[in-house]
Structure formats: structure tokens, C-alpha cells
C-alpha positions as CSV (number, residue, x, y, z in Angstrom):
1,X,402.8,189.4,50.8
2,X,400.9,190.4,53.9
3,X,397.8,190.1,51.8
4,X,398.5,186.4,50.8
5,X,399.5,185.2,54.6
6,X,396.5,186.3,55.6
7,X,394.3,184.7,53.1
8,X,396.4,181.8,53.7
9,X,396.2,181.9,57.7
10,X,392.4,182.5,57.4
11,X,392.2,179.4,54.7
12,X,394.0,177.2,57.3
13,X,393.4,178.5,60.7
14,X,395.5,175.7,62.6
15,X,399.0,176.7,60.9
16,X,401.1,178.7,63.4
17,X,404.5,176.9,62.6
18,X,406.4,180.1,61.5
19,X,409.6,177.7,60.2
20,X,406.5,176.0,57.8
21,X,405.6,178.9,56.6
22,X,409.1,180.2,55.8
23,X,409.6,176.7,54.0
24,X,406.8,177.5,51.8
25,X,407.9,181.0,50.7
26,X,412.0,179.3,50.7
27,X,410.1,175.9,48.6
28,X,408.6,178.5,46.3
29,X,411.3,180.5,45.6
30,X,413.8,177.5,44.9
31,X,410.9,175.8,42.0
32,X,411.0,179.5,40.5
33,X,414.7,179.5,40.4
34,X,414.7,176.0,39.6
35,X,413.0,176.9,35.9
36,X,416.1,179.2,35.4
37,X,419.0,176.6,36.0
38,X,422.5,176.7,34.0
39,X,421.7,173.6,32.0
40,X,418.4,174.8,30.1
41,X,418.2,176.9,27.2
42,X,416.4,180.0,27.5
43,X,413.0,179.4,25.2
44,X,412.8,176.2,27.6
45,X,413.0,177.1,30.8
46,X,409.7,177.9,31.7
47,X,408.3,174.8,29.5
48,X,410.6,172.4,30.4
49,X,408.9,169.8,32.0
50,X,412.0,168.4,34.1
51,X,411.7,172.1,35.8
52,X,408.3,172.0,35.8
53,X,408.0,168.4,37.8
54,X,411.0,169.6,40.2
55,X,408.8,173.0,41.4
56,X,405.7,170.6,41.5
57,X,407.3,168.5,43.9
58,X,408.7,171.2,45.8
59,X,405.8,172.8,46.6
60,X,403.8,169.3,46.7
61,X,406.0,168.7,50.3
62,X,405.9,172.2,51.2
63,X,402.0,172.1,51.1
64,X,402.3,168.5,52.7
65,X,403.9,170.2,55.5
66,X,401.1,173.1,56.2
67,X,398.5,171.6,55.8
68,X,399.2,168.4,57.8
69,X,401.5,170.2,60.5
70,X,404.4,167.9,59.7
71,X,407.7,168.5,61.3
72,X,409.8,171.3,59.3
73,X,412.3,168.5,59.0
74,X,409.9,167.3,56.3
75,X,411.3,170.2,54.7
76,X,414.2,168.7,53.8
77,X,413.1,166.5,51.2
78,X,412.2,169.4,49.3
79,X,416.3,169.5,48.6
80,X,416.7,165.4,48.6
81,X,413.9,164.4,46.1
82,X,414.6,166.8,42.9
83,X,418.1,165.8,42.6
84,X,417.2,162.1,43.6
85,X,414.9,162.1,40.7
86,X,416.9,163.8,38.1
87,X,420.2,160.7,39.6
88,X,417.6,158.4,38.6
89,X,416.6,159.7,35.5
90,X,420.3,160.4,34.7
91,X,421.3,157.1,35.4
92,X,418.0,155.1,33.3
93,X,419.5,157.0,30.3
94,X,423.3,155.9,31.1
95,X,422.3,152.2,32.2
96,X,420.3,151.8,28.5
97,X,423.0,152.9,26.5
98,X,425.6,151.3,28.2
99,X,423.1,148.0,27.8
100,X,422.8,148.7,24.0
101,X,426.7,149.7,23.4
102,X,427.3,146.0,24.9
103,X,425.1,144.2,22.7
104,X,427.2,142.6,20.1
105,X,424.3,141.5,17.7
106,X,421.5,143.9,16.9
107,X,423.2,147.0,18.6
108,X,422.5,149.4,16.1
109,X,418.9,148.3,16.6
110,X,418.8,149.2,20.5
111,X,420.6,152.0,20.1
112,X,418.4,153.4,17.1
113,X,415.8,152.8,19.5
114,X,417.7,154.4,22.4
115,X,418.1,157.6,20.3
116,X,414.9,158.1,18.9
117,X,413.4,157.6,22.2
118,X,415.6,160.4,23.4
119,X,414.5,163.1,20.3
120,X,411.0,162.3,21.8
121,X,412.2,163.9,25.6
122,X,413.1,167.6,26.4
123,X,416.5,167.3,27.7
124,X,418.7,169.4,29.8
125,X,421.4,170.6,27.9
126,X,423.9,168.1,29.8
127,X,421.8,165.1,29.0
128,X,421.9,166.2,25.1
129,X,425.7,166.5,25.3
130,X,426.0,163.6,27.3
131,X,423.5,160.9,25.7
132,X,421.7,163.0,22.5
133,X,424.9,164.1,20.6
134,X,427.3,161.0,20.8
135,X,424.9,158.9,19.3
136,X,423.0,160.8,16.5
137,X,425.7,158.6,14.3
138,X,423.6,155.4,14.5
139,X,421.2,157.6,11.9
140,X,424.7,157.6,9.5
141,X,425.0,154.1,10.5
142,X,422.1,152.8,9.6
143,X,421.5,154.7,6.4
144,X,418.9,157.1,7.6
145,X,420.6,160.5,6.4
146,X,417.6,162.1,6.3
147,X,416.6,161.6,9.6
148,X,420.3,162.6,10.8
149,X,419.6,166.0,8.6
150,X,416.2,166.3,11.1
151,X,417.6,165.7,14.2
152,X,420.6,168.1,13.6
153,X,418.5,171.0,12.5
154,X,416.1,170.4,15.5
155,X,419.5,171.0,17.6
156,X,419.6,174.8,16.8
157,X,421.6,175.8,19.6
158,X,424.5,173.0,18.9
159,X,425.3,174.0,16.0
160,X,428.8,174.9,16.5
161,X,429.5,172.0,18.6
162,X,432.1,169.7,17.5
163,X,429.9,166.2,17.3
164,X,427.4,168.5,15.0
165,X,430.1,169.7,12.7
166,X,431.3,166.1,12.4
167,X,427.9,165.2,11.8
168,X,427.4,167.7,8.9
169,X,430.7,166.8,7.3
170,X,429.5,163.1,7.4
171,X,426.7,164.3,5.7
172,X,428.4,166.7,3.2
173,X,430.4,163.3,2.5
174,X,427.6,160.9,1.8
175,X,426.0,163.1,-0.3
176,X,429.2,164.2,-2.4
177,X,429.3,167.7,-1.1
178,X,432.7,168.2,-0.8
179,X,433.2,171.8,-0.9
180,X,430.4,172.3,1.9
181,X,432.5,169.6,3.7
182,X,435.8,171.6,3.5
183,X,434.4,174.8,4.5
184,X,433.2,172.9,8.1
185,X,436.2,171.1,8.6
186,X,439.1,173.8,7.7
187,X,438.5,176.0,10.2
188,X,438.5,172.9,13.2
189,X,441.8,171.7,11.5
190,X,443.2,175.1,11.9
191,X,441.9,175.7,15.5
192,X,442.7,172.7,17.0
193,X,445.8,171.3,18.1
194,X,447.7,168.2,17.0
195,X,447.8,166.8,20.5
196,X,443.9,166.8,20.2
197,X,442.3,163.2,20.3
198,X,440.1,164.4,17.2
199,X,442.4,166.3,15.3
200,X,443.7,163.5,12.6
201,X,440.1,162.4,12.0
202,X,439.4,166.3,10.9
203,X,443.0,166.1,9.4
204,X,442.3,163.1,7.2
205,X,438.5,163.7,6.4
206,X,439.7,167.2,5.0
207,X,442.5,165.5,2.7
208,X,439.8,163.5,1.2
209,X,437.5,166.6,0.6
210,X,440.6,168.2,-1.2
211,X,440.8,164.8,-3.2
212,X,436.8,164.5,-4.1
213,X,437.0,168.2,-5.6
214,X,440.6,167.3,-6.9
215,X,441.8,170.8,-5.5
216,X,445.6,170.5,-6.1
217,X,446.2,173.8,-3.5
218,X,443.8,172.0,-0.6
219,X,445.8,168.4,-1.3
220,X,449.2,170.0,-0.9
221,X,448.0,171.7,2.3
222,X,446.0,168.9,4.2
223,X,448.7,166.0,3.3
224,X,451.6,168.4,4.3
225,X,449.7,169.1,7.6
226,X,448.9,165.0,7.6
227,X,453.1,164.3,7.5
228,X,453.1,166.9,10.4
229,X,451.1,165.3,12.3
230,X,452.6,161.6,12.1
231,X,456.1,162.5,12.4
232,X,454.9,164.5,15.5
233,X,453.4,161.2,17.2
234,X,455.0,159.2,19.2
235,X,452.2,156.1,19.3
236,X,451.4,154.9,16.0
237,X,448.5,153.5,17.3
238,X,447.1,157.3,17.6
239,X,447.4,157.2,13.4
240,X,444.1,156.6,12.1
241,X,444.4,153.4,10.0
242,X,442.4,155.5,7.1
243,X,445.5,157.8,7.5
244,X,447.4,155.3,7.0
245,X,445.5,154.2,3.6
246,X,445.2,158.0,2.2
247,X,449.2,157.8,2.8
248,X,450.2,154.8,1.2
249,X,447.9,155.5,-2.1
250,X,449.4,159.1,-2.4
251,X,452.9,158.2,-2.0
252,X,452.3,154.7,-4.6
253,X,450.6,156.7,-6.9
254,X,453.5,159.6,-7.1
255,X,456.0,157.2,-6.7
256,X,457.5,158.0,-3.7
257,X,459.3,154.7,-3.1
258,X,460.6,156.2,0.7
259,X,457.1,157.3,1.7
260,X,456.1,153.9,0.6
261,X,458.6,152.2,3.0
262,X,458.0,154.9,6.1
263,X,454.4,153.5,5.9
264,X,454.6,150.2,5.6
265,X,457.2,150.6,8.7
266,X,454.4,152.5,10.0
267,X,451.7,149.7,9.6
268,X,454.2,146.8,10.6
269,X,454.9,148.7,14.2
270,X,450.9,148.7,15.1
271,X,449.5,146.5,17.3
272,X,445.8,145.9,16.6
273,X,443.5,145.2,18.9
274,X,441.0,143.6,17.2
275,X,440.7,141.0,14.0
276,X,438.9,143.6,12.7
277,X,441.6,146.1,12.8
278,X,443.8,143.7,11.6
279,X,442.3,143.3,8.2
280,X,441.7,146.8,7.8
281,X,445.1,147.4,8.2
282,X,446.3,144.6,5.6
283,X,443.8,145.6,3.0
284,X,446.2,149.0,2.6
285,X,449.2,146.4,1.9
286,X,446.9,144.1,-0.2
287,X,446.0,146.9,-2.7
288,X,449.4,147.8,-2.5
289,X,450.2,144.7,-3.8
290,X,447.2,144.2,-6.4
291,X,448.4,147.5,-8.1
292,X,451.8,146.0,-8.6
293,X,450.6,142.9,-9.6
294,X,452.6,141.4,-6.8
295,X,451.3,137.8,-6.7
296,X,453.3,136.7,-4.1
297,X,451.9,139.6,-1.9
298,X,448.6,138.9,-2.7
299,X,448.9,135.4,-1.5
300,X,450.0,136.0,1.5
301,X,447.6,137.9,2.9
302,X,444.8,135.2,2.4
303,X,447.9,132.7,4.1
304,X,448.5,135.1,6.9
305,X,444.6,136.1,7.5
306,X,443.1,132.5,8.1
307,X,446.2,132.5,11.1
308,X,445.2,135.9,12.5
309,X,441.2,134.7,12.4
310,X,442.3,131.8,14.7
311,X,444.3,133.9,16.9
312,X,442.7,137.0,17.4
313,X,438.7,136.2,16.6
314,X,437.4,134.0,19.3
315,X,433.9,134.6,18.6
316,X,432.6,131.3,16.4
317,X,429.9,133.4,14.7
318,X,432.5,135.9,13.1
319,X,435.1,133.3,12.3
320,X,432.3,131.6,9.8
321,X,430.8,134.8,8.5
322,X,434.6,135.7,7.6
323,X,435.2,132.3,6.1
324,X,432.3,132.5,3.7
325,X,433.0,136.5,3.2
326,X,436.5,134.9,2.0
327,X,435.3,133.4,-0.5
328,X,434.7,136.4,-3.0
329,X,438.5,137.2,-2.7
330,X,439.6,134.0,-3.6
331,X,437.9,134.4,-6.7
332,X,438.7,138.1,-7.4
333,X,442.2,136.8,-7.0
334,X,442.2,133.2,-8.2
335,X,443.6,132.0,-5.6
336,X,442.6,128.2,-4.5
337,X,438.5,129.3,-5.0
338,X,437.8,126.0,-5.9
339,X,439.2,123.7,-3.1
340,X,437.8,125.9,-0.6
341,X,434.7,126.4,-2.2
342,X,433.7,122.7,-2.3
343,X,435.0,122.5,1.1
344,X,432.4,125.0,2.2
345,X,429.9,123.5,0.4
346,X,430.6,120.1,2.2
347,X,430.7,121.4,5.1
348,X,427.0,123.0,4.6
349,X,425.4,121.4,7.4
350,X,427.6,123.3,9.9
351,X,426.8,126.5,8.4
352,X,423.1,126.3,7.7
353,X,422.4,125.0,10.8
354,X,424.6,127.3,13.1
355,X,422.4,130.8,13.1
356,X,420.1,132.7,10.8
357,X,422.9,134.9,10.1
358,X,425.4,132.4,9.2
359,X,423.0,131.0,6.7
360,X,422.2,133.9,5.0
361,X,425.4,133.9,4.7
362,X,425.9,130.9,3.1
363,X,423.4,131.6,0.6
364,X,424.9,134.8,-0.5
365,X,428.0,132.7,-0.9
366,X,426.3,129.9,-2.5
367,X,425.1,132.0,-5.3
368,X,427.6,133.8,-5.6
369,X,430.3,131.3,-6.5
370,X,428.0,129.2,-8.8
371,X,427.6,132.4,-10.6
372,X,431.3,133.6,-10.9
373,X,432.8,130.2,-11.1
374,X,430.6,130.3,-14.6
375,X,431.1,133.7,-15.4
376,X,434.9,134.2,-14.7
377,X,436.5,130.6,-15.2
378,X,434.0,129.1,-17.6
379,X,433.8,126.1,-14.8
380,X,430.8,124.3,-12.5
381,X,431.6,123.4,-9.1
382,X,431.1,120.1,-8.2
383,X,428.6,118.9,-11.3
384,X,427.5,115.6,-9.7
385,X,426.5,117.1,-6.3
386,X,425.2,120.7,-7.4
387,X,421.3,119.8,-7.4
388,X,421.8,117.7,-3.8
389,X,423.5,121.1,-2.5
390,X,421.0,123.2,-3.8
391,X,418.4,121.2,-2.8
392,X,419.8,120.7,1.2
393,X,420.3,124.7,1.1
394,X,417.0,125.4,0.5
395,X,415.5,122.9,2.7
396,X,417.5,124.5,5.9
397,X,417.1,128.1,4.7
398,X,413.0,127.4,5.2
399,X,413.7,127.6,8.4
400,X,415.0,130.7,9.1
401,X,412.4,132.8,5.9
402,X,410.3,133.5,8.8
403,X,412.4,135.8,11.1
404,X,414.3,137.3,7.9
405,X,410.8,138.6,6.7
406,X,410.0,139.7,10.1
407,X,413.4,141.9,10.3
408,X,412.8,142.5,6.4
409,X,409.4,143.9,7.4
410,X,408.6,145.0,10.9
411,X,411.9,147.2,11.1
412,X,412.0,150.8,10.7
413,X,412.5,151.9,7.5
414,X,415.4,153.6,8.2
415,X,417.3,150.9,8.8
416,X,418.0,151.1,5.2
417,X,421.6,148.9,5.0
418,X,419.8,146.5,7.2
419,X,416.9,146.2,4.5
420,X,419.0,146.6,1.8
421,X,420.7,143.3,2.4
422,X,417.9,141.3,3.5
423,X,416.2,142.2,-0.4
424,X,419.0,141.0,-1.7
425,X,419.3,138.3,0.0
426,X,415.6,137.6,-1.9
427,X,417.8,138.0,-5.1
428,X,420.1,135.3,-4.0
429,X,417.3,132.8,-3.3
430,X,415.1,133.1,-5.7
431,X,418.4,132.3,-8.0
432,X,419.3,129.0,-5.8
433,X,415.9,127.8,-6.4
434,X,415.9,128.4,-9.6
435,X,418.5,126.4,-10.4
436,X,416.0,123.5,-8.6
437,X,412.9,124.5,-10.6
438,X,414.1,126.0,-13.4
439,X,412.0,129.0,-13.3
440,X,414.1,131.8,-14.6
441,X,411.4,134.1,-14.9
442,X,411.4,134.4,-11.3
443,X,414.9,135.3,-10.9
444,X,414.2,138.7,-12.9
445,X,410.4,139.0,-11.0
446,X,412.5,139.4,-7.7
447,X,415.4,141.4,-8.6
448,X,413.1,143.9,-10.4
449,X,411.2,143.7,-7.0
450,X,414.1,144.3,-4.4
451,X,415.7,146.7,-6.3
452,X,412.8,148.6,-6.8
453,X,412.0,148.7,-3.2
454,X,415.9,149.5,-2.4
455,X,415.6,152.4,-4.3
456,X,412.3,153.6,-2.5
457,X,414.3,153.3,0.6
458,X,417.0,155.3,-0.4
459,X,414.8,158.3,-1.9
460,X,412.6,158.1,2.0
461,X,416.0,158.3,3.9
462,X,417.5,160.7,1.4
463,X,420.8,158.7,1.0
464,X,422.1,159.4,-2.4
465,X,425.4,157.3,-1.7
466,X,423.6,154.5,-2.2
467,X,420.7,155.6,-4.4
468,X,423.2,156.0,-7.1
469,X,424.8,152.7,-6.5
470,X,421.7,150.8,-6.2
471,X,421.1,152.1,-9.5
472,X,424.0,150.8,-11.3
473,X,423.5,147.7,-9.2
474,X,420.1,147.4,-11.1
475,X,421.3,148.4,-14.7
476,X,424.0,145.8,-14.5
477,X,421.8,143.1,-13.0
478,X,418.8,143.6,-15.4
479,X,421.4,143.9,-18.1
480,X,423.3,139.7,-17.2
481,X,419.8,138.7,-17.4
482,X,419.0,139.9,-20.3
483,X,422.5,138.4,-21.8
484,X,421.3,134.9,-19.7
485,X,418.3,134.6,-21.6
486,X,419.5,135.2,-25.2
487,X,422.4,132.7,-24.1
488,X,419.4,130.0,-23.2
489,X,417.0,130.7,-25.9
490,X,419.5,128.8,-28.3
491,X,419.2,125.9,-26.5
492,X,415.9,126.0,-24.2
493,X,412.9,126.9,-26.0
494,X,410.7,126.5,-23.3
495,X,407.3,128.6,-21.3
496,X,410.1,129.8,-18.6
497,X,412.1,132.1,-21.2
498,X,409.4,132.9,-22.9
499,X,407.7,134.5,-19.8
500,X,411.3,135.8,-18.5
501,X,411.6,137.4,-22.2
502,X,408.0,139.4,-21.9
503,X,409.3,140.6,-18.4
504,X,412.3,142.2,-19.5
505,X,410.3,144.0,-22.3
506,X,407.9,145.2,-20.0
507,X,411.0,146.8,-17.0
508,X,413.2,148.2,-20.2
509,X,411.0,151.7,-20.3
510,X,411.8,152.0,-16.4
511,X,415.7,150.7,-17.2
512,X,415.8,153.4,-19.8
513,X,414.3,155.8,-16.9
514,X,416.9,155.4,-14.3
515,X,419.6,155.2,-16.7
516,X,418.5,159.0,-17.5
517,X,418.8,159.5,-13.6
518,X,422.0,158.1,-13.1
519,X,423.3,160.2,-16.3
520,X,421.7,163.3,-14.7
521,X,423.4,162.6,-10.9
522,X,426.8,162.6,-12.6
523,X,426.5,165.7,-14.8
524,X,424.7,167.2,-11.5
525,X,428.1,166.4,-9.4
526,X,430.3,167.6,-12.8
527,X,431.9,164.2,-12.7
528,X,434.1,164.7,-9.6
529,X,437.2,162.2,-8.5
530,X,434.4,160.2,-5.8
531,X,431.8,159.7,-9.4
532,X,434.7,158.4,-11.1
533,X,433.5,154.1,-10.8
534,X,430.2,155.3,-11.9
535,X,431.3,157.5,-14.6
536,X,433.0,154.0,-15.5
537,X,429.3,152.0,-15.6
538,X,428.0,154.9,-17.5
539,X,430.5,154.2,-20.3
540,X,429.7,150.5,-20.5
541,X,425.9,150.9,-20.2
542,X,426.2,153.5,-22.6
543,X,428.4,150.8,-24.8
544,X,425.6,148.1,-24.1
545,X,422.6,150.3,-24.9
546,X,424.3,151.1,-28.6
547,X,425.4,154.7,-27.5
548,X,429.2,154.6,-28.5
549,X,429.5,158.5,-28.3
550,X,428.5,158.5,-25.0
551,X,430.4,155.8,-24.0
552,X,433.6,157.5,-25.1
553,X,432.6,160.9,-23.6
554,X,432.3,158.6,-20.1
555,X,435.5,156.7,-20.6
556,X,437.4,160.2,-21.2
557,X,435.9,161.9,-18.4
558,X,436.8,158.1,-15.6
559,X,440.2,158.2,-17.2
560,X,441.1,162.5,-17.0
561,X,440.6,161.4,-13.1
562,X,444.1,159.6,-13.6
563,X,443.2,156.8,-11.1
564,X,444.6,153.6,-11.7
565,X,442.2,150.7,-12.8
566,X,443.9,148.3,-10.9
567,X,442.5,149.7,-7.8
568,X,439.2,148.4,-8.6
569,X,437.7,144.9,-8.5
570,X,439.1,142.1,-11.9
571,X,435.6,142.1,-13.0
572,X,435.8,146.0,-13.4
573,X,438.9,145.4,-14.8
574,X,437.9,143.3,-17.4
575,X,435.0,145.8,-18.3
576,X,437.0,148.8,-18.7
577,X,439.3,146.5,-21.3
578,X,436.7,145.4,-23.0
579,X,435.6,149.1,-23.6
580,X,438.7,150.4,-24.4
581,X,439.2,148.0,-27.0
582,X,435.5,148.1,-28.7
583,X,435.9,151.8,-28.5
584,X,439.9,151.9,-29.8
């Protein structure tokens, strides 16, 4: 030490202040310790570069001080502008995500961004519990599971933390790991206490593990513990409304007529906070009612929801998305489809010309009610008017192609739900313009297009939720078309089906392909309870393709799942008659 004074006092021969020099030894020793501070991991102390800027800036001032003779007072920035910086840093990172938890349109874009400009940074350890961990979900979000996987293997030191277990168990569940997802989530059921603000999530995510494997032992235990835990509760509004759901199907579909009641006493005494909330609550008492065939039931809850939108959904944007959303139901449950329908469509102005959003919209609705009305009632809406409608749709929708193709193609590719709809959306157009043109042929160019791109997307982001349904999606679609040609050929003999007809010979080798695929994720997953609705396609494409064995091997292995069919949609309905008779 005497060594390096000296060479120090010979260096600078004016420095006598003995408080300086003390302030450089004291500055040095604080950056040293500063590199070995609580909320650093050990590999990342030395190389941290948060430590690393702190010492430079101590020992910046300190030097400062020596070699300019500055007042030791100086000093005393060397314990003001470290923690200053690290306040400011802290708060940049709290201000953006507060500023992207805000937005109301677009916020899993900023916060997508928010994240992945955090994975970039070396964080303390209290920044990645603080702004790192609670957000990793926008990845699940979004549909980017494989980027999730990354991020959470990259966090090798969290990974016993409860937002990374809750992570993995989303995972396990996305990807039809149940077993995997019951050996995370046991043990935090078992540890934690029921006054925990987490524990009925844990609770009801490890019921539905013990459902997906059908593991009569794991159901008995996790719905025993979930009737625990809500006669324990005071606030009902602490009962997760997918609680809520898991309860009333169980006790329905074991006839448990008093469970049924305690539920639906349980639902009536919630107060939701949101419109949102409020329909996910009444869906539970709407498939009630459509598995008892309760008409009157049904009814009401289209009544009761067009009230609750006026009251509780003051946002203008949401109260039209819903309305044309709506519209589906009212066919799945032919209830007054066509009055509001024709409504809607005279009322196109107002929707096409509100937002980009809100005309999608409208498209989607458009062409999806010109198709059902056809397909399901044997009907055309509005015959005299159709073409004018069409027409004026397209027209505004020009407007808007622009920015759709710039979110379509400029986002990230893992934005995969995002791009997911916006191909379909392609779908939907290119089947209202067709009906303008009549070019059929491009109908099947662009769903063979989007759907091929969808499932691109899905293999990049690894999400085999959706792989698998964008599969079935594509089988069925490429399989109406096929039917809508042979239907036209009878009575159009023009270039259009000709062309469409040398399209859909030219896709059937890569049809045949993925149907293999789809057949091979099923007997991959031995045709667990969360398979069962595609086990159900795979008996009708089976059926369609001229595979009747198949089909019946399918049908047994949906139906030894016991699940009632009149959970599922009328059109799925109708298929799974239509094969039960044909294969009878």
C-alpha cells in the first residue's frame, strides 16, 4: 500500500489532502464491494455491467477529486449518484410497463416489446422478479411457446419460483402434457395454504390435469380439495370463475342436482366487475342450459346480454365488436339470426367506417352468415340487396388492406394469434369478393395460402395447441370446397371451376399429408380426454376420405371419453349424427 501512495504521490505531486486520499482507498473499496451486492447472482457479479458502471463512477469522482483538488465534499456523490442512477433506471422500467399495462389497444404489442427488450439487459435479481418474471406470460399470450420455453430455461436460477412453475404448467398445458403438469403443480397445492391469493388457480389447474389424463384417484383428490376450498371462503368473488365452470360441469354431468343449485347460488351472488366477466360467468349457465336443451334458458341469455352490454361496456369499440361477435350465437342457437343479421347489414356504414378493427370485423361476420345461413337453414339473406352489400363492403374494406398487411407483415412472428387471424381474415375476403366476381378458384388459392402459412407459424413458435387445430381447420375447409365445387359443376360449367377443380387435385397429396400428421399427434397423445374433438374430426375425415374402419375406431375411442355431445357447437352436433348413423 505504501508502495502505491508513493507512486501515486510522485505521479501527482500537488495532492496533500489526506481526507482525498482516504476517499480514494474508501471509493475503491465500496465499487469492489459494490460487484458483490445481495441482488446479483454469483457467475454475475464481476460481469454485471450495472456493478461494473456503479465502481466506474465511483472511482470516476474519486479521481475527479485528486487530481483537481476538489473539496472532499465532492466525495459525497460517490454515495448519491449510484443509487440515483440505479432510481432512474428502476423507475424507466416501471414507468414503460405501467405505460404498456394502460394501453387498451395493442398492449400485448408494447408489452411484447417491453419484455423482449428486458431478456436483452443483465438484470439484478430484484428487477427480474419485479419486471422480468410477471410478464414472460405475454409469450403464452401471444402464441409464442417456444420463445416462453427460451426465456425460462435462460432463467436457471428461478426455477423454483412460483411465476416459473406457473409458466411451465402453462406450457405442460398447451402442449397436452398433463402428467408433467401435475407433477409441478401437486406439490404447490400441497404446500400452500388456502388463504393464499394463488392457491385456487394451482387448485383448479391441477383438477383439469387429473381430467386431461382422466385419472379417477387425482379427480377425486383435486375436486374434494376444490369443495374445501369454496366452502372455506367467505368472498365469492375470490372463486375463480373457471372454478366455477369445472364445478358446474362435474356436478351436471354426475347428476348432482344440489351441487348444481350451490353453484348457480354461487354464480348469482358475484358481482362482476367487468362486461367481460359477466359473460364468462353466464356462458357456465348457458351450456348448462344447452345440455338440457333448455330453450327458454338459452334465450335468455342473448335477452339479458344485450342489457348488460349497455350497462356495463361503455367503451363504443367493444359494444360493436360484441354485436357482430353475437351474431354466430344466434345462429348456433337459432335464435332471431335473421332479423338481426339484416339489421347489421343495414347498418353497414356505421361499422365499416368506425375503425379497422370493427371492419374486419364486419367482414368476418359478413361471410360468415352468408355462409351458415346457406349451409344450416338452406336460406339467402336479403336476395335483392346481397350484391349492393357485398359490393359497399368491399369498397370500404379497401381502405383499411393497407394497415392490415402492415400488422399482417411487419409484426414479429411470434405474434402468432395476432397473424393467425389477420390470414384468415384473407380467407374471408377473398370469399366476399368472390361472390362479386365470381372467381371461386380464388377462394381455394387463398385458403390453401393462409393456412399454409398458419401452420409455418405454429411449427416456428412451437405451439402444438394450435398446430393441431389449424390442421383440422384446413381438412375441413379444403374438404366444403371440394363439396362446393361438385355442387356447382351441375349447374356452372364455366373456366372458374374448371381452374378451382385442377387446384384441389394439385393440394390433395399435401391434404392426404397432414391428415397422416394429425392421425400421428393423436396416437402420439394416446387419445387423451383434451384430444377428444379432434379424435371426433378424425372420424369424419376418416368417413369422408372412404376409411369407414377408421372412422369407427375414432368414433369408439371420442365416445369411451363419455363426454356429452351437446357440449359442443350444432354443427358438431350434426356431424357426429351424421356418423353415427352412416356407420350404424
Amino acid at each position: 500500500m505504501e508502495e502505491l501512495l508513493t507512486h501515486i504521490t510522485e505521479s501527482f505531486p500537488n495532492i496533500s489532502n489526506k481526507a482525498a486520499w482516504c476517499s480514494l482507498i474508501g471509493g475503491g473499496i465500496v465499487a469492489i464491494l459494490s460487484l458483490f451486492v445481495k441482488p446479483l447472482k454469483r457467475e454475475d457479479r464481476f460481469g454485471h455491467p450495472v456493478a461494473w458502471i456503479s465502481g466506474i463512477i465511483i472511482l470516476g469522482i474519486s479521481l475527479a477529486v485528486i487530481v483537481f483538488e476538489l473539496s472532499p465534499y465532492w466525495l459525497l456523490l460517490d454515495l448519491v449518484v449510484p443509487p440515483v442512477w440505479l432510481a432512474l433506471r428502476w423507475y424507466d422500467f416501471a414507468w414503460k410497463l405501467k405505460k404498456a399495462c394502460k394501453q387498451k389497444k395493442g398492449r400485448d404489442i408494447l408489452l411484447h416489446d417491453y419484455v423482449d427488450t428486458l431478456t436483452e439487459k443483465k438484470l439484478f435479481e430484484w428487477e427480474i422478479r419485479r419486471f422480468l418474471l410477471p410478464n414472460l406470460i405475454v409469450f403464452f399470450e401471444i402464441g409464442a411457446i417456444k420463445r416462453l420455453k427460451t426465456e425460462l430455461d435462460n432463467l436457471k436460477h428461478y426455477q423454483t419460483s412460483k411465476k416459473v412453475n406457473e409458466l411451465r404448467s402453462l406450457v405442460c398445458s398447451i402442449e397436452h402434457r398433463p402428467q408433467e403438469m401435475t407433477d409441478i403443480l401437486k406439490p404447490k397445492v400441497i404446500k400452500r395454504k388456502p388463504s393464499d391469493k394463488d392457491y385456487p388457480y394451482y387448485l383448479n389447474n391441477l383438477y383439469h390435469a387429473a381430467m386431461m389424463q382422466e385419472d379417477t384417484v387425482g379427480v377425486e383428490y383435486a375436486f374434494g380439495e376444490i369443495e374445501n376450498y369454496v366452502a372455506s371462503v367467505t368472498d365469492t368473488n375470490r372463486i375463480p370463475v373457471e372454478m366455477l365452470e369445472a364445478m358446474m360441469y362435474r356436478y351436471d354431468t354426475t347428476d348432482n342436482k344440489t351441487g348444481v343449485t350451490r353453484t348457480l347460488a354461487l354464480i348469482a351472488s358475484r358481482k362482476p366487475k367487468s362486461f367481460n366477466e359477466y359473460l364468462h360467468l353466464n356462458d357456465i349457465i348457458l351450456y348448462y342450459n344447452k345440455r338440457h336443451d333448455n330453450r327458454g334458458g338459452i334465450v335468455s341469455y342473448f335477452d339479458e346480454a344485450y342489457i348488460k352490454l349497455d350497462e356495463m361496456e361503455k367503451d363504443e369499440e367493444q359494444r360493436l365488436g360484441f354485436r357482430l361477435r353475437m351474431v354466430k350465437l344466434h345462429f348456433e342457437y337459432n335464435y332471431g339470426w335473421k332479423e338481426i343479421t339484416i339489421q347489421l347489414f343495414k347498418d353497414a356504414d356505421r361499422f365499416l367506417s368506425y375503425s379497422q378493427d370493427i371492419a374486419i370485423e364486419y367482414v368476418k361476420m359478413l361471410a360468415n352468415a352468408l355462409r351458415t345461413s346457406y349451409s344450416m337453414y338452406g336460406q339467402t339473406l336479403m336476395p335483392e340487396q346481397e350484391r349492393l352489400l357485398i359490393t359497399q363492403t368491399v369498397e370500404h374494406i379497401e381502405q383499411y388492406i393497407h394497415r392490415h398487411n402492415k400488422q399482417l407483415f411487419e409484426l414479429s412472428e411470434e405474434f402468432l394469434y395476432r397473424k393467425q387471424d389477420a390470414y384468415q381474415f384473407l380467407i374471408d375476403l377473398a370469399q366476399i369478393k368472390s361472390l362479386i366476381n365470381d372467381e371461386f378458384d380464388k377462394i381455394i388459392v387463398q385458403t390453401i395460402k393462409s393456412y399454409e402459412k398458419i401452420i409455418e407459424l405454429c411449427l416456428k413458435n412451437e405451439n402444438k395447441s394450435e398446430y393441431i387445430q389449424t390442421i383440422t381447420l384446413f381438412i375441413n375447409e379444403f374438404i366444403v370446397q371440394v363439396e362446393a365445387v361438385k355442387n356447382y359443376m351441375g349447374s356452372i360449367g364455366n373456366d372458374d371451376i374448371s381452374r378451382s377443380e385442377k387446384i384441389i387435385r394439385s393440394a390433395s397429396p399435401r391434404i392426404t399429408e397432414l391428415f397422416g400428421i394429425y392421425k400421428t399427434i393423436l396416437a402420439e397423445s394416446n387419445f387423451d380426454r383434451s384430444f377428444a374433438y379432434y379424435t371426433l374430426y378424425a372420424a369424419y375425415f376418416s368417413m369422408y376420405f372412404g376409411c369407414k374402419e377408421d372412422a369407427k375406431f375414432y368414433l369408439a375411442k371420442f365416445e369411451g371419453h363419455e363426454i356429452s355431445i351437446k357440449n359442443f357447437r350444432a354443427p358438431i352436433q350434426l356431424m357426429y349424427q351424421n356418423l353415427k348413423t352412416a356407420l350404424s
